[in-house]
C-alpha positions as CSV (number, residue, x, y, z in Angstrom):
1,X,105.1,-14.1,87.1
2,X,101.5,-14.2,86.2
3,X,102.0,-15.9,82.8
4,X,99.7,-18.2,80.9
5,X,101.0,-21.8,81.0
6,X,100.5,-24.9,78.5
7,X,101.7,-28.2,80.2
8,X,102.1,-31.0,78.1
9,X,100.8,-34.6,78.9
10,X,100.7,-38.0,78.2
11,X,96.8,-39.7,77.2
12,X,96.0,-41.5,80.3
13,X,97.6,-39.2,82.4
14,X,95.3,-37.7,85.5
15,X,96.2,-33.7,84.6
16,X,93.1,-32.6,87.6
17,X,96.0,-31.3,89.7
18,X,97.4,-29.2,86.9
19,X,94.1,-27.7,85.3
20,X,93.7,-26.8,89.2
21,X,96.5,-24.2,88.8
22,X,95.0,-22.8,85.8
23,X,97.5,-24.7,83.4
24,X,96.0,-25.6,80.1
25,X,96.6,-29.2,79.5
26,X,97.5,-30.4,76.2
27,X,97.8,-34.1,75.4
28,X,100.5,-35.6,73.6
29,X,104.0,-37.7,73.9
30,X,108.0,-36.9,73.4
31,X,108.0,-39.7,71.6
32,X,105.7,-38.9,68.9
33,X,106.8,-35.9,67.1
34,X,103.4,-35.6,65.6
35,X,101.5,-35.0,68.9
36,X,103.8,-31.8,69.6
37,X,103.1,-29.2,66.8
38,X,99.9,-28.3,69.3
39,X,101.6,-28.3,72.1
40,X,104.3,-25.9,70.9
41,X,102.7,-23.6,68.4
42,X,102.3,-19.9,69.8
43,X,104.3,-20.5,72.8
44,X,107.1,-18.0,74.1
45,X,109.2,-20.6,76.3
46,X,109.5,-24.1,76.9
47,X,110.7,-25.9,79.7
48,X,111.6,-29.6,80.0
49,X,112.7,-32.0,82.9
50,X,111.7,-35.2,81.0
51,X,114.4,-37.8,81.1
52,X,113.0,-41.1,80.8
53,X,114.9,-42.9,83.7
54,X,111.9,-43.2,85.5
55,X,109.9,-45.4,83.2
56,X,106.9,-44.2,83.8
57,X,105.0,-45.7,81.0
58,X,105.6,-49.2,79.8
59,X,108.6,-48.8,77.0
60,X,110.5,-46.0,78.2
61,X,114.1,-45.7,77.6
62,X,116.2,-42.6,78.6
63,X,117.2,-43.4,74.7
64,X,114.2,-43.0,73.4
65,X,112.4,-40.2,75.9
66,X,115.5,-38.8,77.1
67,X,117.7,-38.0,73.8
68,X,114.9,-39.1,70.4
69,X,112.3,-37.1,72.8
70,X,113.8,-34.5,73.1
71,X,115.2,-34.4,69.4
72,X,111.4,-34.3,68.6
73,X,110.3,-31.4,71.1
74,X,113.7,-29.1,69.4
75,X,112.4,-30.2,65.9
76,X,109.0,-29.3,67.0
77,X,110.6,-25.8,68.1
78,X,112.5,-25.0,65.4
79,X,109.4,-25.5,62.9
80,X,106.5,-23.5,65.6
81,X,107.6,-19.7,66.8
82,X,111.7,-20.8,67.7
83,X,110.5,-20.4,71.7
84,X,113.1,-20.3,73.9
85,X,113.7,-23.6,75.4
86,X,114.9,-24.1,78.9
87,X,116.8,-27.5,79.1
88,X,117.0,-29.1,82.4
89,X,120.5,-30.9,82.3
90,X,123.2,-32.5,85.0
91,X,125.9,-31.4,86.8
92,X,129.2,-32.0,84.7
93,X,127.6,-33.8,82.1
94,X,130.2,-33.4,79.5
95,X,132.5,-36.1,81.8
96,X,129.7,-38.8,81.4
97,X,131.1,-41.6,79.9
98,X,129.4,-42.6,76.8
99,X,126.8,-45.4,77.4
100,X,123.3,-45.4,76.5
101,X,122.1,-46.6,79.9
102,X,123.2,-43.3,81.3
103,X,121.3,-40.6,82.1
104,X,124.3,-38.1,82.7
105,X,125.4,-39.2,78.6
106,X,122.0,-38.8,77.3
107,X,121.9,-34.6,78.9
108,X,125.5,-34.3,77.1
109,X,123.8,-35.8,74.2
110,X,121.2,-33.4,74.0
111,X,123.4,-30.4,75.3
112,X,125.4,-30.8,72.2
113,X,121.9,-30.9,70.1
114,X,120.4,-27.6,71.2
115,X,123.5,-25.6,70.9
116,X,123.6,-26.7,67.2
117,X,119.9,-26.2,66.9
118,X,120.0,-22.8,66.1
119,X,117.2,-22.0,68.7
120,X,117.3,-19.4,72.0
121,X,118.0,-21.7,74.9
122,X,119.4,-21.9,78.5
123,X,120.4,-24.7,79.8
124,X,119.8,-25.5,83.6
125,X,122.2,-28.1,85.4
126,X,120.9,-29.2,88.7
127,X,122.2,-31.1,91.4
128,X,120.5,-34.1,93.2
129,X,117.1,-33.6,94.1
130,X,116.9,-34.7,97.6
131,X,112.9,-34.4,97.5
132,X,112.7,-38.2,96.7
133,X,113.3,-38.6,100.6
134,X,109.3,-37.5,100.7
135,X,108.1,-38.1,97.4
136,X,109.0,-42.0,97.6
137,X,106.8,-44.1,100.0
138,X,109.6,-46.1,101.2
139,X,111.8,-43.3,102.0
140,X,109.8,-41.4,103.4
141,X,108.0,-44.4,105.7
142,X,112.0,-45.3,106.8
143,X,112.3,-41.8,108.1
144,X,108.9,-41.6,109.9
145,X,110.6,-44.5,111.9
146,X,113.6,-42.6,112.3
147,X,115.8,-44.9,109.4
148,X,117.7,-44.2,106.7
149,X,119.8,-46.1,104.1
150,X,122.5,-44.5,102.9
151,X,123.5,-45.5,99.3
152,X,127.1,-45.8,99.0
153,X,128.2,-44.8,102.0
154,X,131.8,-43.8,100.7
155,X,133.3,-40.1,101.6
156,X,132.8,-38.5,98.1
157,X,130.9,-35.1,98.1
158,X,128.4,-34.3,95.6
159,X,126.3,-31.6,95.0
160,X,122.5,-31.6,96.0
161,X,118.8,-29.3,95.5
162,X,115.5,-29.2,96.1
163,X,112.3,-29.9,93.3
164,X,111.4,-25.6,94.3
165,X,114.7,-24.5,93.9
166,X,115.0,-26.2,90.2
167,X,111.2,-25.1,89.2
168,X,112.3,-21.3,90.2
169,X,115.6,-21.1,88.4
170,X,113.5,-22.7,85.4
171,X,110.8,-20.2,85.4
172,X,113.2,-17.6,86.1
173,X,115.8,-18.3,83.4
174,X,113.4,-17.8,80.3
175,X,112.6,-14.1,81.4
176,X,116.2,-13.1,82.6
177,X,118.4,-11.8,79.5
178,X,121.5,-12.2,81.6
179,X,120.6,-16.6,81.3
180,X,120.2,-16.5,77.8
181,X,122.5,-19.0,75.9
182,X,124.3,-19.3,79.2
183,X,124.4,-23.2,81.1
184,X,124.2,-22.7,84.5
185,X,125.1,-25.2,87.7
186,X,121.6,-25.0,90.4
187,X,122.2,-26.4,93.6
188,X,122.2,-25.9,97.5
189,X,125.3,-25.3,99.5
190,X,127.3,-27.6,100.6
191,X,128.3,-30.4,98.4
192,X,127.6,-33.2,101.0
193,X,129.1,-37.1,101.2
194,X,126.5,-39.7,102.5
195,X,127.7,-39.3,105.9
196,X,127.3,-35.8,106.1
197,X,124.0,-36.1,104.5
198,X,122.7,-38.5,107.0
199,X,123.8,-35.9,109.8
200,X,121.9,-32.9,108.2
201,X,118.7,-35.2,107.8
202,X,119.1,-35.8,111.8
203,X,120.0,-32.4,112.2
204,X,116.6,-30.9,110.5
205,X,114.2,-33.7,111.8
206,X,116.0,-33.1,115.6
207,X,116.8,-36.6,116.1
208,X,118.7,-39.3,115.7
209,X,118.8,-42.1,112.5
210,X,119.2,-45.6,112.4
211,X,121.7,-45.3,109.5
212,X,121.4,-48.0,107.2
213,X,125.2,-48.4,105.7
214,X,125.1,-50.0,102.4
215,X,129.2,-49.4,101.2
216,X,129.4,-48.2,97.5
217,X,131.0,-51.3,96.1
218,X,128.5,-53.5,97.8
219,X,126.0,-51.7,96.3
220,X,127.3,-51.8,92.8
221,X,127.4,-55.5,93.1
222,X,123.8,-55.9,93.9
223,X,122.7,-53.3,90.7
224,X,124.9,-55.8,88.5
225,X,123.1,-58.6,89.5
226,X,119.7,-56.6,89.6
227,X,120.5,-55.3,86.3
228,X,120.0,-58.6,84.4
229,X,116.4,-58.0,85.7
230,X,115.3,-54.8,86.2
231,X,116.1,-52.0,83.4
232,X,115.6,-48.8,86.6
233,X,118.8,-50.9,88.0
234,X,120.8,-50.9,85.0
235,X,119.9,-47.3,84.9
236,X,120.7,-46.5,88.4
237,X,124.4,-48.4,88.3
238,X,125.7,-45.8,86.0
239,X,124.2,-43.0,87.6
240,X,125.3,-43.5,91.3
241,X,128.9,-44.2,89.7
242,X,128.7,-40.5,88.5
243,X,127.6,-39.5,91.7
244,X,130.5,-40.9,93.6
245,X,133.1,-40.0,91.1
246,X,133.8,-37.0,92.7
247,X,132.4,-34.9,89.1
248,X,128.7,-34.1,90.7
249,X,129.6,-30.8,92.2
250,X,128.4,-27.4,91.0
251,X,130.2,-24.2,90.3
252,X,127.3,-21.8,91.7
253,X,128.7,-18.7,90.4
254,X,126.4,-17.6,88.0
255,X,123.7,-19.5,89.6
256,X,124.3,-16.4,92.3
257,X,125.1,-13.9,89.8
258,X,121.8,-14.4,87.8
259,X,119.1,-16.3,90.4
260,X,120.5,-14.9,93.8
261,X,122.3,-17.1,96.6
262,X,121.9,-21.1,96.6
263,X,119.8,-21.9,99.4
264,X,121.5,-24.4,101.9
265,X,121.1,-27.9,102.5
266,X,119.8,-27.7,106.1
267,X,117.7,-25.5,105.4
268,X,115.7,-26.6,102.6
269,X,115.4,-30.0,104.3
270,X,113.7,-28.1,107.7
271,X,111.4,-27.1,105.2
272,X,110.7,-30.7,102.7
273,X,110.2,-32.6,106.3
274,X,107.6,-29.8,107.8
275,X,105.4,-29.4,105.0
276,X,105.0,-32.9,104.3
277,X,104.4,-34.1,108.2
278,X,107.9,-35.8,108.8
């Protein structure tokens, strides 16, 4: 689009790959509504797919990244130009039940805040990024082996999308009048159960998987023990509940009305696997 980008960072963060585009970097922190008045005066748009649920930095919350963050970055918006802010969100995320460990709430949460914010916005909901089965070591060393665990392996369909389909509605939405104050579902066609999911994997790669069948109450069992422990569990139990509930499916209408036709499944996995050597 050849526009000028500002990406915001955390201190101690390694930004070489980003001032390698051309981005300038700015430091600062969601969580520190004085760090963002920099970062946000004389922009046009902002776009944000912080969350928090991936505790990144020692103290994250999805409460406090994921809804007081982002209460910062609007407040930041509101007093610094009113940019247009592009709000990455989940499917369905009015049907969340209310809990703060859930990630699905916390998008409803801020959802609610934006629309009352009084600023331009457009708010993105995106299916299930399936790019974690390359981006996470021990996903992506299981399917070098030919393995693959399916979590919850129950016959509920949810919708699912790749990290470049996401980053290209985003960038799109801020320059496309017909997005403006519109929410909009993003995600490849078909919605897909665990079991079908496995079978496209084995259909892109050209080969059979050793599935790994973990059933979805089994696996709920283990995050409830695992959640007295570890606070990504207690995180994750909520979430994969959402997933299987049957709510996770997008209505691509606009999505093809605005940003062209969802790209499918099979095909955008044919493409994660070959460009990262799988």
């Amino acid at each position: 689009m050849g526009k000028q980008v500002r990406v915001l960072v955390r201190p101690g963060s390694d930004p070489s790959a980003l001032v390698a585009t051309g981005a300038n970097v700015v430091e600062g922190d969601l969580t520190k509504r004085e760090t963002l008045d920099r970062a946000v005066t004389g922009v046009s748009v902002l776009i944000t797919t912080a969350q928090g649920y991936s505790l990144r930095k020692k103290g994250d919350t999805i409460a406090g990244v994921g809804i007081e963050g982002h209460r910062n970055l609007i407040d930041a918006a509101r007093e610094n130009g009113r940019p247009i802010l592009v709000y990455t969100s989940a499917l369905n995320c009015q049907q969340a039940v209310d809990n703060p460990n859930s990630l699905i709430f916390a998008k409803w949460v801020i959802e609610q805040e934006l629309r009352k914010s009084g600023l331009p916005f457009v708010i993105i909901r995106s299916g299930s990024a399936f790019d974690i089965l390359v981006y996470m070591d021990q996903f992506k060393r299981s399917l070098q082996k030919s393995r693959y665990m399916a979590a919850g392996w129950t016959d509920s369909r949810w919708s699912r999308v790749s990290f470049d389909q996401v980053a290209d509605c985003l960038a799109k939405a801020a320059y496309t009048p017909e997005a403006h104050g519109k929410v909009i579902d993003i995600a490849s066609e078909p919605p897909l159960s665990e079991k079908e999911f496995a079978a496209a994997i084995e259909t892109a790669l050209g080969r059979k998987l050793k599935v790994q069948k973990m059933p979805f109450g089994m696996l709920k069992g283990v995050l409830g023990i695992g959640s007295n422990l570890s606070l990504s569990m207690k995180y994750l139990n909520p979430l994969l509940e959402f997933l299987q509930s049957g709510n996770y499916i997008a209505d691509t209408t606009q999505q093809k009305e605005i940003f062209g036709p969802p790209v499918e499944v099979q095909g955008s996995l044919v493409k994660l696997f070959k460009a990262n050597g799988i």
